[in-house]
mmCIF file of the N, C-alpha and C atoms, coordinates in Angstrom:
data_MODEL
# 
_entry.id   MODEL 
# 
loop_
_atom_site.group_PDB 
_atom_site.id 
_atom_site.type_symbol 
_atom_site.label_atom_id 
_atom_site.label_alt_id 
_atom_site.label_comp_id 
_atom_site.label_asym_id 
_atom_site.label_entity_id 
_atom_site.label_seq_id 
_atom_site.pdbx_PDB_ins_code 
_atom_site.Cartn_x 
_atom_site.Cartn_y 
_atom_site.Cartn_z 
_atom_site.occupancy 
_atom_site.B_iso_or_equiv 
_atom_site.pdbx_formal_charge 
_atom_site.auth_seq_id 
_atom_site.auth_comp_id 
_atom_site.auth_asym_id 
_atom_site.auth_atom_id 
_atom_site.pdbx_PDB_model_num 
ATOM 1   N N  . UNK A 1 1  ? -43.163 17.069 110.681 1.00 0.00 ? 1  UNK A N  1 
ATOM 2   C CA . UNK A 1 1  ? -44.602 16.978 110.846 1.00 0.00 ? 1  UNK A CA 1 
ATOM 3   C C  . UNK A 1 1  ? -44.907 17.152 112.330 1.00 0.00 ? 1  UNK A C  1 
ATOM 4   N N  . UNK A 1 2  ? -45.793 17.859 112.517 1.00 0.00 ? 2  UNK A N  1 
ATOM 5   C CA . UNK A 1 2  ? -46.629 18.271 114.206 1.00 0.00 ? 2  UNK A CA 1 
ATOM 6   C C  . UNK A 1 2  ? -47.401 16.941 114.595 1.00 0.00 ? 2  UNK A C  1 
ATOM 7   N N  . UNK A 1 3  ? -47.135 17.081 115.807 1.00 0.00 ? 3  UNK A N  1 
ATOM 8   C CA . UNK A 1 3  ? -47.738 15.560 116.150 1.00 0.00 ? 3  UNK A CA 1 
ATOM 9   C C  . UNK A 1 3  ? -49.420 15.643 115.707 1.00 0.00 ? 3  UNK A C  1 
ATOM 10  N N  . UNK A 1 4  ? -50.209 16.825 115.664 1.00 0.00 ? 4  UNK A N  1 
ATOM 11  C CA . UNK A 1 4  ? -51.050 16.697 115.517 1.00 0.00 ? 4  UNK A CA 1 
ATOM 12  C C  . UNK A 1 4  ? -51.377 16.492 114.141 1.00 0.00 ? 4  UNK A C  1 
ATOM 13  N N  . UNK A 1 5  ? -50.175 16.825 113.348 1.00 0.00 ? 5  UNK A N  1 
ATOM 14  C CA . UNK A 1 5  ? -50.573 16.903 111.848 1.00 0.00 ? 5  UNK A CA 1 
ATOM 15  C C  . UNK A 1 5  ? -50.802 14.747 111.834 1.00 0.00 ? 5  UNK A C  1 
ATOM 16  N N  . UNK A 1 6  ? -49.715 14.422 112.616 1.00 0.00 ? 6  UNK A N  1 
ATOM 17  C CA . UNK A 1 6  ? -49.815 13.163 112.323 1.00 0.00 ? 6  UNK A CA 1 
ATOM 18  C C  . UNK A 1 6  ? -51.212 12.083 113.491 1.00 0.00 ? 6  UNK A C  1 
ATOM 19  N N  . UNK A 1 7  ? -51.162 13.283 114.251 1.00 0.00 ? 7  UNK A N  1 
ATOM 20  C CA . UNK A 1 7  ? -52.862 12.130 114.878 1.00 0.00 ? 7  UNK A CA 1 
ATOM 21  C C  . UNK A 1 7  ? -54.117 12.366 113.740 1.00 0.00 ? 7  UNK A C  1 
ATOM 22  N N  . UNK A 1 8  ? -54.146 13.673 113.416 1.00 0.00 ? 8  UNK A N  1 
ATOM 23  C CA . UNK A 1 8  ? -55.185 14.072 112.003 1.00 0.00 ? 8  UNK A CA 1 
ATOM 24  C C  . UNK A 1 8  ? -55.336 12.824 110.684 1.00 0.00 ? 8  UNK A C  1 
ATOM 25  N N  . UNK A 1 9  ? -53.965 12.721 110.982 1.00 0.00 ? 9  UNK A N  1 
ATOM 26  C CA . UNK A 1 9  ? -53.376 11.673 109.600 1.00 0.00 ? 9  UNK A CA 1 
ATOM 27  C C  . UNK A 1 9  ? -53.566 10.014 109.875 1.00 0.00 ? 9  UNK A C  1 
ATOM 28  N N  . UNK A 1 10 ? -53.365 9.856  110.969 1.00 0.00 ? 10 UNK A N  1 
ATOM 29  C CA . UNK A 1 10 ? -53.987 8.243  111.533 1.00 0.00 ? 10 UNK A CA 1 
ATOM 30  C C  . UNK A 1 10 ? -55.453 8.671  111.674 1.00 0.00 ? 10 UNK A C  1 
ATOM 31  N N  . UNK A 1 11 ? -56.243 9.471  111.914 1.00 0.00 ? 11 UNK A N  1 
ATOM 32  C CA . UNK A 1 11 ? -57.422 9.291  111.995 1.00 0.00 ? 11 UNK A CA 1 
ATOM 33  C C  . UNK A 1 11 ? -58.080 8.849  111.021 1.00 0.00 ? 11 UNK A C  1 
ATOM 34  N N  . UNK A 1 12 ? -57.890 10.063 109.748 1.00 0.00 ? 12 UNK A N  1 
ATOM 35  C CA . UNK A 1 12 ? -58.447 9.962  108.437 1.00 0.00 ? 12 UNK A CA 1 
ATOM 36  C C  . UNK A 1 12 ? -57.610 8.517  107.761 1.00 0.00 ? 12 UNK A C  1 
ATOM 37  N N  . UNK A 1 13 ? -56.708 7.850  107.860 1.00 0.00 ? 13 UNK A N  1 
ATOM 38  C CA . UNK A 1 13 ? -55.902 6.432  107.215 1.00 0.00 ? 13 UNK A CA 1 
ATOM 39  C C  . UNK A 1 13 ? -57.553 5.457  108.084 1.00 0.00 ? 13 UNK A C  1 
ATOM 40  N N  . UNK A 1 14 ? -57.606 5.792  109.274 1.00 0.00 ? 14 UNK A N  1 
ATOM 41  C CA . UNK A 1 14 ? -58.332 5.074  109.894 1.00 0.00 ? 14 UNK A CA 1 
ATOM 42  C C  . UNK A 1 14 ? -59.702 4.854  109.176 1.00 0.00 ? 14 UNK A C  1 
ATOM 43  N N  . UNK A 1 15 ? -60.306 6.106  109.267 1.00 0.00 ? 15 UNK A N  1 
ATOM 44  C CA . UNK A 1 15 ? -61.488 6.349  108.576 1.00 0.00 ? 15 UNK A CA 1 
ATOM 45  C C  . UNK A 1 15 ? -61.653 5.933  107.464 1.00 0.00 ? 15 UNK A C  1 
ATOM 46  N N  . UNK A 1 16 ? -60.570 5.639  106.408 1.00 0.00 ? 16 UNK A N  1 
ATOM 47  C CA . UNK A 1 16 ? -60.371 5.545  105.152 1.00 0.00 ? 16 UNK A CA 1 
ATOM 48  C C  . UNK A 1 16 ? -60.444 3.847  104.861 1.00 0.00 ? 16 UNK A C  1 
ATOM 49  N N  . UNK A 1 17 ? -60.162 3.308  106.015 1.00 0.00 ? 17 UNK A N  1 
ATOM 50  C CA . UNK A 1 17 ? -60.044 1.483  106.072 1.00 0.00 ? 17 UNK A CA 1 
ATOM 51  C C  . UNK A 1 17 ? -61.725 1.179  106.461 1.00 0.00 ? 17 UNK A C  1 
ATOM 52  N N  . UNK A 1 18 ? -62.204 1.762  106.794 1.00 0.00 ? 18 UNK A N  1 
ATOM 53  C CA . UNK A 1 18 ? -63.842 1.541  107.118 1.00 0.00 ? 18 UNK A CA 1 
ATOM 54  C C  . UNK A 1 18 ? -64.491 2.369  106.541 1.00 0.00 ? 18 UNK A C  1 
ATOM 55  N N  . UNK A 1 19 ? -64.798 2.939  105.158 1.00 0.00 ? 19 UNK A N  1 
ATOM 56  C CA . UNK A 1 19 ? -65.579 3.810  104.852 1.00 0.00 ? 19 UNK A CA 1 
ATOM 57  C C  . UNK A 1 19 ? -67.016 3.717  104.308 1.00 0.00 ? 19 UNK A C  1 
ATOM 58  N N  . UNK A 1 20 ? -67.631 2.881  105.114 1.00 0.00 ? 20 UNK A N  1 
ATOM 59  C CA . UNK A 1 20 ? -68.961 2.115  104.854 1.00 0.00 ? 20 UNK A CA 1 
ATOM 60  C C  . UNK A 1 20 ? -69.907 2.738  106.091 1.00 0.00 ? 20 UNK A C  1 
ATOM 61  N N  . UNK A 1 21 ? -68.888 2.470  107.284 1.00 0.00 ? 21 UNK A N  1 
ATOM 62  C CA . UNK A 1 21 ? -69.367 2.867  108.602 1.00 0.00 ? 21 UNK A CA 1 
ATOM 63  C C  . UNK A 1 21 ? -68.735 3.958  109.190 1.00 0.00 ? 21 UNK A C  1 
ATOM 64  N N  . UNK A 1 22 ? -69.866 4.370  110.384 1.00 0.00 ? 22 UNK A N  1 
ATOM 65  C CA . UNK A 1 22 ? -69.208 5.466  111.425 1.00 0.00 ? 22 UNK A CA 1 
ATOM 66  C C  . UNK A 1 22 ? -68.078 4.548  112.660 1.00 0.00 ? 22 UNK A C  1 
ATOM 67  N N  . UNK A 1 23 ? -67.024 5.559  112.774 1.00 0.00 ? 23 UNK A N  1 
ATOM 68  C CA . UNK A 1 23 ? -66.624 4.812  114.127 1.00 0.00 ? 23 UNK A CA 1 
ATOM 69  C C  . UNK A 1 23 ? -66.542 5.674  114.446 1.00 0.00 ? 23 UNK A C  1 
ATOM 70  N N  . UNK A 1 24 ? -66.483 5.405  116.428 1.00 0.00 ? 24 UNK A N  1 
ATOM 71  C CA . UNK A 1 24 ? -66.749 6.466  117.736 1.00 0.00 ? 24 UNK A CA 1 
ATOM 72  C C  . UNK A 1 24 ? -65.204 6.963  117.677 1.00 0.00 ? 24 UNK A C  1 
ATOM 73  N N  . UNK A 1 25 ? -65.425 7.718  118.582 1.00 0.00 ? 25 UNK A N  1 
ATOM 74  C CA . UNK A 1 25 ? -64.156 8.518  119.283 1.00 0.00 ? 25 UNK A CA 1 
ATOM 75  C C  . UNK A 1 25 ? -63.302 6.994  119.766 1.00 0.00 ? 25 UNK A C  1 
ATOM 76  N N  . UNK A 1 26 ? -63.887 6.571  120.437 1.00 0.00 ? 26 UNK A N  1 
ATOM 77  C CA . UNK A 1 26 ? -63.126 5.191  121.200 1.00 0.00 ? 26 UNK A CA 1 
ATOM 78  C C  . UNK A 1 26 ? -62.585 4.573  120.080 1.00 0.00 ? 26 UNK A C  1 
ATOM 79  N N  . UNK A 1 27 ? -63.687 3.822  119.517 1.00 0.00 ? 27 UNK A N  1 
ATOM 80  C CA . UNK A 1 27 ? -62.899 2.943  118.296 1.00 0.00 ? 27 UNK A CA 1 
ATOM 81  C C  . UNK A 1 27 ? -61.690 3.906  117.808 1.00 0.00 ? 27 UNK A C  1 
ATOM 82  N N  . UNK A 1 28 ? -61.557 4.941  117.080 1.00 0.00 ? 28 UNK A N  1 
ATOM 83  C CA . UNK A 1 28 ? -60.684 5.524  116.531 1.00 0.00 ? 28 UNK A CA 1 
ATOM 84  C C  . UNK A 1 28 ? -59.139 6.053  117.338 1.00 0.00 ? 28 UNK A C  1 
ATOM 85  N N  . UNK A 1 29 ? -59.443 5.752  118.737 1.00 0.00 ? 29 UNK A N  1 
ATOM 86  C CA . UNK A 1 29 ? -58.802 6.541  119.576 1.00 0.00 ? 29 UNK A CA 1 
ATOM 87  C C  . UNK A 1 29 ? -58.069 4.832  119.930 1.00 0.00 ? 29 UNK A C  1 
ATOM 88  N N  . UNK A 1 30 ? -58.863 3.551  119.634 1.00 0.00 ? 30 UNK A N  1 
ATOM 89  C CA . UNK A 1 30 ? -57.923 2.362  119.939 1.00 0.00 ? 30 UNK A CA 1 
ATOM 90  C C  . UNK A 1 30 ? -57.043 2.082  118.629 1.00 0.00 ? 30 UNK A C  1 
ATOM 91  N N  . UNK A 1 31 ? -57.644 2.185  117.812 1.00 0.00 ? 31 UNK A N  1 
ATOM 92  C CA . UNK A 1 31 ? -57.362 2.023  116.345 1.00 0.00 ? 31 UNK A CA 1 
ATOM 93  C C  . UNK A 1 31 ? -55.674 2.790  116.172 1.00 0.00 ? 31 UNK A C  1 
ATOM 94  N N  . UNK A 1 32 ? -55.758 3.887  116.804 1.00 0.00 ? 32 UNK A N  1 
ATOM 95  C CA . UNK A 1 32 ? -55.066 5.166  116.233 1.00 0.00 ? 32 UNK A CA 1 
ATOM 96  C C  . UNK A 1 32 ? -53.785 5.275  117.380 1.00 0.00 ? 32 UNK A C  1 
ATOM 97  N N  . UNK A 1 33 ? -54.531 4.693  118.285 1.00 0.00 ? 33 UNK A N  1 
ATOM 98  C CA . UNK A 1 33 ? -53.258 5.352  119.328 1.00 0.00 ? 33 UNK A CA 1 
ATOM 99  C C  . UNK A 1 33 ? -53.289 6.985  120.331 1.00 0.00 ? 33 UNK A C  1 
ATOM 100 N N  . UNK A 1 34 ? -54.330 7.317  119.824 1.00 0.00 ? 34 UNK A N  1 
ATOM 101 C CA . UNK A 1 34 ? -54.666 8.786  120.263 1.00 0.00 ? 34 UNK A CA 1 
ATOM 102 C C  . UNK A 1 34 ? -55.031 8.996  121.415 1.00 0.00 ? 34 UNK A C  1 
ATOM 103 N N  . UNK A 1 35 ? -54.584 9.744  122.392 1.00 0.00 ? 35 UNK A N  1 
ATOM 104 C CA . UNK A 1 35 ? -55.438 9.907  123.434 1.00 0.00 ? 35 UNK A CA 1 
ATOM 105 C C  . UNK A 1 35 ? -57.144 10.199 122.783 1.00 0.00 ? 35 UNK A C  1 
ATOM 106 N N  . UNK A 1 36 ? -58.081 9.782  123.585 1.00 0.00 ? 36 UNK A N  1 
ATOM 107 C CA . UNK A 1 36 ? -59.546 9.951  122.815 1.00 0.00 ? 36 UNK A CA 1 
ATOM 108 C C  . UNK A 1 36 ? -59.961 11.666 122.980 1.00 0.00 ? 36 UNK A C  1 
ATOM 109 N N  . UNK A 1 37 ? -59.713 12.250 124.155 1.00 0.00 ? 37 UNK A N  1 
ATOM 110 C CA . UNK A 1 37 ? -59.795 13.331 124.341 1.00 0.00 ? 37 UNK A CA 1 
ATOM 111 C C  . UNK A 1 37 ? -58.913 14.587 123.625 1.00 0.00 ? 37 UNK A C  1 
ATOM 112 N N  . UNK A 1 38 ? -57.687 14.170 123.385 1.00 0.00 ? 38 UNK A N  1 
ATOM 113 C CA . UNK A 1 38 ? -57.268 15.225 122.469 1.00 0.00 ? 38 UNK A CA 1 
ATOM 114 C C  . UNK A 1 38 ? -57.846 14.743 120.802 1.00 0.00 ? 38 UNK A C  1 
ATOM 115 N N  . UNK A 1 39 ? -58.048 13.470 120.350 1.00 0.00 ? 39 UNK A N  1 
ATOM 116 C CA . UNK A 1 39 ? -58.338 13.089 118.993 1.00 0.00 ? 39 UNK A CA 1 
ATOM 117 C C  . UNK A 1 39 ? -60.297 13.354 118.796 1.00 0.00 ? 39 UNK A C  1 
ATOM 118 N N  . UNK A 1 40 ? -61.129 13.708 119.952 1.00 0.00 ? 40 UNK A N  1 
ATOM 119 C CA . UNK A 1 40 ? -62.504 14.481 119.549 1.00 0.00 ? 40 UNK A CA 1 
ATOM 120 C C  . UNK A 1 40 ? -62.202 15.844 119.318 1.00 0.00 ? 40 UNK A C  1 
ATOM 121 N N  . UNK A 1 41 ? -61.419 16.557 119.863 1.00 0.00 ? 41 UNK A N  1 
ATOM 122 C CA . UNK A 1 41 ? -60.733 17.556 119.447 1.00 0.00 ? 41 UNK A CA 1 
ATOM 123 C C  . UNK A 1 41 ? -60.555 17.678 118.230 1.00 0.00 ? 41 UNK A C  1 
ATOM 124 N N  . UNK A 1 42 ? -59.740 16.861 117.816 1.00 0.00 ? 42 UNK A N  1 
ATOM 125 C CA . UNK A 1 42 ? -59.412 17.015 116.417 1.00 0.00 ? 42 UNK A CA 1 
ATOM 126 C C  . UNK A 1 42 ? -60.164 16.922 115.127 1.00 0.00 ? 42 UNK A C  1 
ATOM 127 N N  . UNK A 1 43 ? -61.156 16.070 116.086 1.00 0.00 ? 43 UNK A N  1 
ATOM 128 C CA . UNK A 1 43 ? -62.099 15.230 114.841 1.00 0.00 ? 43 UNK A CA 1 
ATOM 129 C C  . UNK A 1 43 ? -62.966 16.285 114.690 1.00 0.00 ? 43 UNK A C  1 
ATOM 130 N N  . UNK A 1 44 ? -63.639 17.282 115.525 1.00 0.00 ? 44 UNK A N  1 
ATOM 131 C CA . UNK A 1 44 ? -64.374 17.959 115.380 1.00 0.00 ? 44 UNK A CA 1 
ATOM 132 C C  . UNK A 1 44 ? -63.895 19.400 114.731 1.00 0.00 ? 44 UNK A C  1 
ATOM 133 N N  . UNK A 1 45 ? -62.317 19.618 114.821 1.00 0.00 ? 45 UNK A N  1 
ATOM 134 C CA . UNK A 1 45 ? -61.740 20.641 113.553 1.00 0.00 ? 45 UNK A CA 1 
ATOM 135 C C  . UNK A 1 45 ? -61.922 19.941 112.018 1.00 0.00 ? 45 UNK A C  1 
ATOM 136 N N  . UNK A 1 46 ? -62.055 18.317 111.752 1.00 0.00 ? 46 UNK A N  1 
ATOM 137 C CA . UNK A 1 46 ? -61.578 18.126 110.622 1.00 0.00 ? 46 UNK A CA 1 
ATOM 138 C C  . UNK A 1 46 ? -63.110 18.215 109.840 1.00 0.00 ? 46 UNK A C  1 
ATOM 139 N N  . UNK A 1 47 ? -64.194 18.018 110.859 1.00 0.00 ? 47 UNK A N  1 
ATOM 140 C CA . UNK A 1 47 ? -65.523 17.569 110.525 1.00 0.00 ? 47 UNK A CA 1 
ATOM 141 C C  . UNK A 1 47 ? -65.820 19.438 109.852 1.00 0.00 ? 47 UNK A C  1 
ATOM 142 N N  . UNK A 1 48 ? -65.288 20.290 110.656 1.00 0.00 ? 48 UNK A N  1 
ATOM 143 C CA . UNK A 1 48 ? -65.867 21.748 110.561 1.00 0.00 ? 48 UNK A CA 1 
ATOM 144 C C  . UNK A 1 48 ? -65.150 22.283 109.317 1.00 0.00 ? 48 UNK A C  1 
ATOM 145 N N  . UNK A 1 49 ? -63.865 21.693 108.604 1.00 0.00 ? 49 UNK A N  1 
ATOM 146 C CA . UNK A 1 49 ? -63.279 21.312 107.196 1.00 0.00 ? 49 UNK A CA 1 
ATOM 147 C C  . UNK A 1 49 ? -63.683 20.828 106.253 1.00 0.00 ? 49 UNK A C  1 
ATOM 148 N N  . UNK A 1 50 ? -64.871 20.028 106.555 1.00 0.00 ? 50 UNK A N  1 
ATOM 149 C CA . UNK A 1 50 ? -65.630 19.139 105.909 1.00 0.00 ? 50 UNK A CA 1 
ATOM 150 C C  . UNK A 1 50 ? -65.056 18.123 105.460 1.00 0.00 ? 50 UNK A C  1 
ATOM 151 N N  . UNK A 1 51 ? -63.845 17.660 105.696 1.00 0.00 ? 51 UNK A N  1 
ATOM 152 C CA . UNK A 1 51 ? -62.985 16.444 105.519 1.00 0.00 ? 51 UNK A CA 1 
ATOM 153 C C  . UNK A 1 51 ? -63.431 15.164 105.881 1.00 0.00 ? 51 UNK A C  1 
ATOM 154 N N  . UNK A 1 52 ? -64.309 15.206 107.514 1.00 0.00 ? 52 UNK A N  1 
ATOM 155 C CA . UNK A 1 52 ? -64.798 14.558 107.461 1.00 0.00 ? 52 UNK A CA 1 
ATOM 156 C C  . UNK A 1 52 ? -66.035 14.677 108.087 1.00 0.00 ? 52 UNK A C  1 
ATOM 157 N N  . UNK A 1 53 ? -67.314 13.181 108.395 1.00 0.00 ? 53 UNK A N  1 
ATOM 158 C CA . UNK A 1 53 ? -68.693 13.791 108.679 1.00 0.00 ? 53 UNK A CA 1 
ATOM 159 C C  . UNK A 1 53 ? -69.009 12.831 110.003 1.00 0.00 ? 53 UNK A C  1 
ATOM 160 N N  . UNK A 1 54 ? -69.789 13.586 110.975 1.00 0.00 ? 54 UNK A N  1 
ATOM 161 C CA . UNK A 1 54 ? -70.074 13.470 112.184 1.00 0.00 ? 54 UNK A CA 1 
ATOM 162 C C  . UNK A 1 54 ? -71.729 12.951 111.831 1.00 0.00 ? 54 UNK A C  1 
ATOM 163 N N  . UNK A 1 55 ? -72.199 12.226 112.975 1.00 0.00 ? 55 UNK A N  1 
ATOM 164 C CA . UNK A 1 55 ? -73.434 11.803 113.126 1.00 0.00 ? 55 UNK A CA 1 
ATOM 165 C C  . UNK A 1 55 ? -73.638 11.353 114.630 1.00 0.00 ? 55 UNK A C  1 
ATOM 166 N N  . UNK A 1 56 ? -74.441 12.385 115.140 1.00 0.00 ? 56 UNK A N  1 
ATOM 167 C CA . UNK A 1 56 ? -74.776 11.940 116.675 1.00 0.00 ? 56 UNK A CA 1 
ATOM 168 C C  . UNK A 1 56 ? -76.023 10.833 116.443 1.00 0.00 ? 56 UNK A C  1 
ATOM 169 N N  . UNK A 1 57 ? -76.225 10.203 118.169 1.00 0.00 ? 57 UNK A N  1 
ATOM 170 C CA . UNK A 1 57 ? -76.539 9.210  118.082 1.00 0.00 ? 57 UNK A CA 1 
ATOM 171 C C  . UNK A 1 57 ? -76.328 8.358  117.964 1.00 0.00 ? 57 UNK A C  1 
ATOM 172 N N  . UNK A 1 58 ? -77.021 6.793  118.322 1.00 0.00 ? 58 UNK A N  1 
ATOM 173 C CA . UNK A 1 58 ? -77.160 5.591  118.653 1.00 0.00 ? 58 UNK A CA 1 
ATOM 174 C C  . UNK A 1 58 ? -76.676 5.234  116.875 1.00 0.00 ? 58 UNK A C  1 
ATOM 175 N N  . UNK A 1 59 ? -75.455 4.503  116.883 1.00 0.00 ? 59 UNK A N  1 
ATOM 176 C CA . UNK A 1 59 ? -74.725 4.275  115.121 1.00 0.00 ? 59 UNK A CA 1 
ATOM 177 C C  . UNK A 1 59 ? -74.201 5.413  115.063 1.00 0.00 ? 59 UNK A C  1 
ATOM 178 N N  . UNK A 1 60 ? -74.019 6.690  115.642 1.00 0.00 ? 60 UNK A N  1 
ATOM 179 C CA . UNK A 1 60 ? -73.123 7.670  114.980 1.00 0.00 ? 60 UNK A CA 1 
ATOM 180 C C  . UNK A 1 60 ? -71.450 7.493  115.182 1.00 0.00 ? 60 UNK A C  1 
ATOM 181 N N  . UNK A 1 61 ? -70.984 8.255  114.598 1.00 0.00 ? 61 UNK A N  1 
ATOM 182 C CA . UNK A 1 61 ? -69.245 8.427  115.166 1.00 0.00 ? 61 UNK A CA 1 
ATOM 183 C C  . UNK A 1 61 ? -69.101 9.798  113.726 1.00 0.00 ? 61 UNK A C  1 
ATOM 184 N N  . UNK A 1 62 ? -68.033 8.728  113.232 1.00 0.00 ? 62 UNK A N  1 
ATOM 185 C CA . UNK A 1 62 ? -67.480 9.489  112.373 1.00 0.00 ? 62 UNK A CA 1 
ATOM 186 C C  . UNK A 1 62 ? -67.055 9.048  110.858 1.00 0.00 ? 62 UNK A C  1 
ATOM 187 N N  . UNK A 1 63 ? -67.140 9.542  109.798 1.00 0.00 ? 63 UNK A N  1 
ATOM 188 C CA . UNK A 1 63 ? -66.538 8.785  108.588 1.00 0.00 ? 63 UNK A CA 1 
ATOM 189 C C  . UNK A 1 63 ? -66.222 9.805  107.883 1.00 0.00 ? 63 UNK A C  1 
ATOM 190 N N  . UNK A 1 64 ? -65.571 9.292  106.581 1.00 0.00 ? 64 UNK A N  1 
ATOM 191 C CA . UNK A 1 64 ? -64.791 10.624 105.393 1.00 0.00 ? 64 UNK A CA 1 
ATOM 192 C C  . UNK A 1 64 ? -65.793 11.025 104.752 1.00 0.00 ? 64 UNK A C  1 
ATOM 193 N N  . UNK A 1 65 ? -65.618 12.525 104.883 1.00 0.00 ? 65 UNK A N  1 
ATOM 194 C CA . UNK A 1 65 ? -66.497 13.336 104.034 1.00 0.00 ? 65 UNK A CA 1 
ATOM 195 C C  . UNK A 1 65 ? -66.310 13.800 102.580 1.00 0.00 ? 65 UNK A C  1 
ATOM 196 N N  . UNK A 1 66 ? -65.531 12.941 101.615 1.00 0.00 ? 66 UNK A N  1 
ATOM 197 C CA . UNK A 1 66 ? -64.950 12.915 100.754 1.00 0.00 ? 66 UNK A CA 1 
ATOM 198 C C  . UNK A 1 66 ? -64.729 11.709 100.108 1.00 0.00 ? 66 UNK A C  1 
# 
């Protein structure tokens, strides 16, 4: 497995333990272990997959789009 296959894979486990709410880049990036800057990266390939869903703004982050 590519390391990225496995930061993709802690993100969405992440996302998957809170799926009520959005969490930020930060939260997910403490949660996960990720650098935050390579894991918005990522988040924003998985969001354009539709895997998962983005929401800017004050309460936005991120949650499963599925």
């Amino acid at each position: 497995m590519t390391q990225t296959a496995e930061y993709a894979l802690r993100a969405v486990v992440a996302l998957g333990l809170q799926p009520d709410r959005y969490l930020t880049v930060r939260e997910l990036a403490g949660r996960t272990k990720v650098p935050s800057f390579y894991l918005a990266k990522l988040l924003r390939g998985l969001a354009r997959a539709g895997l998962i869903v983005s929401h800017r703004g004050p309460g936005g982050g991120f949650r499963l789009g599925r």
